[in-house]
C-alpha positions as CSV (number, residue, x, y, z in Angstrom):
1,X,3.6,-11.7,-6.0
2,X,0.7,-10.0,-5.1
3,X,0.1,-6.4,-3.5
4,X,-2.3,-4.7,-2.8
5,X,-2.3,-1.0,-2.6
6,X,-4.7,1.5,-0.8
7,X,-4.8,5.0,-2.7
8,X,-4.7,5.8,-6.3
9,X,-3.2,9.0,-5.9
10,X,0.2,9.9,-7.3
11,X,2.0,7.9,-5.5
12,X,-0.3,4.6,-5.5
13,X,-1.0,5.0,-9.5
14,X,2.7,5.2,-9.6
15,X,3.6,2.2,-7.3
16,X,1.0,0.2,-9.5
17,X,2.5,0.5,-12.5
18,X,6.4,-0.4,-10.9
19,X,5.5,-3.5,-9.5
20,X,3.2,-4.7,-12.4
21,X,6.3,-3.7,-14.5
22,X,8.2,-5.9,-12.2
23,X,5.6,-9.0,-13.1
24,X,3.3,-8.3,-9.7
25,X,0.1,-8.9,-10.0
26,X,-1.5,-5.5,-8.2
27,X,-4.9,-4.4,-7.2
28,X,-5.5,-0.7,-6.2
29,X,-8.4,0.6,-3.9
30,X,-9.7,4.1,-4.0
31,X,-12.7,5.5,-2.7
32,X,-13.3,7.4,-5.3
33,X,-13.3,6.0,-8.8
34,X,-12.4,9.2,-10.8
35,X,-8.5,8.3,-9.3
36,X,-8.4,5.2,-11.3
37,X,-7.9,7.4,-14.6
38,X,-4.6,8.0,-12.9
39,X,-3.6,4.6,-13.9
40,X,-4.2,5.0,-17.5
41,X,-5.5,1.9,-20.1
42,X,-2.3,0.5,-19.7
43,X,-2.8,-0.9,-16.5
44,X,-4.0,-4.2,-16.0
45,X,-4.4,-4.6,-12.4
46,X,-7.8,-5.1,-10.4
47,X,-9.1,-1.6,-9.6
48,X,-11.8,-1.8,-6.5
49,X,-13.5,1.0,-5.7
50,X,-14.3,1.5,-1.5
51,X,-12.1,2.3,2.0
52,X,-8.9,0.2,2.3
53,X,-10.1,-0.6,5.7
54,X,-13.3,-2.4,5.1
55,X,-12.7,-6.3,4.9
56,X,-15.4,-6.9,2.6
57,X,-13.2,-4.6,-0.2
58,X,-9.4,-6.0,1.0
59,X,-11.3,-9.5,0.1
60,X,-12.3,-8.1,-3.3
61,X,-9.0,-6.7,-3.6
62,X,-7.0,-10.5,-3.1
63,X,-6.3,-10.0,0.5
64,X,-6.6,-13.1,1.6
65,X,-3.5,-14.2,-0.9
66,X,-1.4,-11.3,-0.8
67,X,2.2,-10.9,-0.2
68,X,2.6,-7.2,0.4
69,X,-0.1,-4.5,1.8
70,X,0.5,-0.7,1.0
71,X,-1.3,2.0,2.2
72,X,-0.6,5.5,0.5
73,X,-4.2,7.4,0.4
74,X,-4.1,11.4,1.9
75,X,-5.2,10.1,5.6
76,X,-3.0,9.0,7.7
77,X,-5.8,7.6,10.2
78,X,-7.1,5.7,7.1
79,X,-3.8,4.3,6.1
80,X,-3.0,2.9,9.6
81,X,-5.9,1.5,10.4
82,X,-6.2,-0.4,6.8
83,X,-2.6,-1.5,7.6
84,X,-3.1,-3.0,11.1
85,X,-6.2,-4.9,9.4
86,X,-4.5,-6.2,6.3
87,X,-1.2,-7.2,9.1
88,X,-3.9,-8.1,11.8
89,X,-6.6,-9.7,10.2
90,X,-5.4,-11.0,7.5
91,X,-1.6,-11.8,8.8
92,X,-0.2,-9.9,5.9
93,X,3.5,-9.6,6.8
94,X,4.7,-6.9,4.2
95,X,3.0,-3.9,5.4
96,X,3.7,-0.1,4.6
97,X,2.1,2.9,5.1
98,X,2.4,6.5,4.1
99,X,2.1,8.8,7.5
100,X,2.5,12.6,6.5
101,X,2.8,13.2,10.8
102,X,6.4,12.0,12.3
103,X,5.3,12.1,15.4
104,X,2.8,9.6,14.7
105,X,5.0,7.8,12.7
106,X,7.2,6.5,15.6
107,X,4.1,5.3,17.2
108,X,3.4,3.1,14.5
109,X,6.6,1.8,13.7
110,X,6.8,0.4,17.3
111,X,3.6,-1.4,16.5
112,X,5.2,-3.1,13.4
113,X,4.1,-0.6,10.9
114,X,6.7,0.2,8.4
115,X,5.8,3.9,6.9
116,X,7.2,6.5,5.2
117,X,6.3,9.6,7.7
118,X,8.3,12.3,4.6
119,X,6.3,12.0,1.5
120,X,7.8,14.9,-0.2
121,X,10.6,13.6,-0.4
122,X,11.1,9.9,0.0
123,X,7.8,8.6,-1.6
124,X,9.1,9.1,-5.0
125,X,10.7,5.6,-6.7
126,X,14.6,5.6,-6.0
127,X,14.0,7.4,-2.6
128,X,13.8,5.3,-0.2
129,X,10.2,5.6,0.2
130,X,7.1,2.6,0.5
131,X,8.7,0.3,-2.1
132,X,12.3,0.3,-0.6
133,X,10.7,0.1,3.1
134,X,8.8,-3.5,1.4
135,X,11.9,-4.6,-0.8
136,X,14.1,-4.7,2.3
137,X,11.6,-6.2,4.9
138,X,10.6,-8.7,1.7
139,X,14.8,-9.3,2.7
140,X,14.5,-9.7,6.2
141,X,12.2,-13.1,5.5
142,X,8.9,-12.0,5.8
143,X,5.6,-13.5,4.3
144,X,6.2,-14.0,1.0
C-alpha cells in the first residue's frame, strides 16, 4: 500500500515509520523541512516539503495512487481541508484526520471524515487513534 501522510510531527514521524515497518510504502509532507529530522536516516519514504492541501504537492507526494490519506499536522483547518481534497479530488477512500476540537469533529465525521478529535490520548499507536480509525475502515472495503 501506499499512504500518504500530512505532518511530520510526533505523531506523523511516528505513523511513518509503523507502516513502512508494516512494508507500506509512505510519503510524508511538512511545511517545514526541519520536521523531517524527526524521521531519522532510517526512513526511506518520500519526504516533500509544502501544505498537504496544495494539489501540486499531494501529486508529488503519490496521490494519485494512494490507498490511504492521513492528516496529523497542528491545524485542524489544515488537516480537513487536505483531507476533503485527497477524498474529493483525488477519490482517496481511506481518509483520516487529527481534529484537536470535538465539536468540530462531529461535523466532519458526518461529511465522511474519519478523525481522531483526542490527540492526547488516542493518537499514540495501540490507542485507538489515526491508524486503528484506517485499519478498520481499510475492513469495511474501502479503496484499497
Amino acid at each position: 500500500m501506499h499512504i500518504v501522510i500530512m505532518g511530520c510531527g510526533r505523531v506523523g514521524s511516528t505513523l511513518a515509520h509503523i507502516l513502512e515497518d508494516r512494508g507500506n510504502s509512505v510519503a510524508i509532507i511538512d511545511r517545514d523541512p526541519e520536521a523531517f529530522r524527526r524521521l531519522g536516516s532510517a526512513f526511506k519514504g518520500d519526504k516533500i516539503t509544502g501544505f498537504g492541501f496544495d494539489r501540486a504537492v499531494l501529486i508529488q507526494a503519490g496521490i494519485e495512487r494512494a490507498d490511504a490519506f492521513v492528516a496529523v499536522s497542528s491545524g485542524d483547518n489544515s488537516n480537513v481541508i487536505s483531507a476533503r481534497v485527497a477524498r474529493e479530488t483525488f477519490s482517496v477512500q481511506r481518509v483520516g484526520a487529527r481534529i484537536y476540537d470535538p465539536r468540530r469533529a462531529e461535523v466532519y465525521e458526518r461529511l465522511g471524515i474519519p478523525t481522531v478529535a483526542r490527540p492526547d490520548r488516542q493518537d499514540r499507536p495501540g490507542r485507538g487513534g489515526v491508524l486503528a480509525r484506517l485499519d478498520r475502515r481499510a475492513g469495511e472495503g474501502a479503496r484499497g
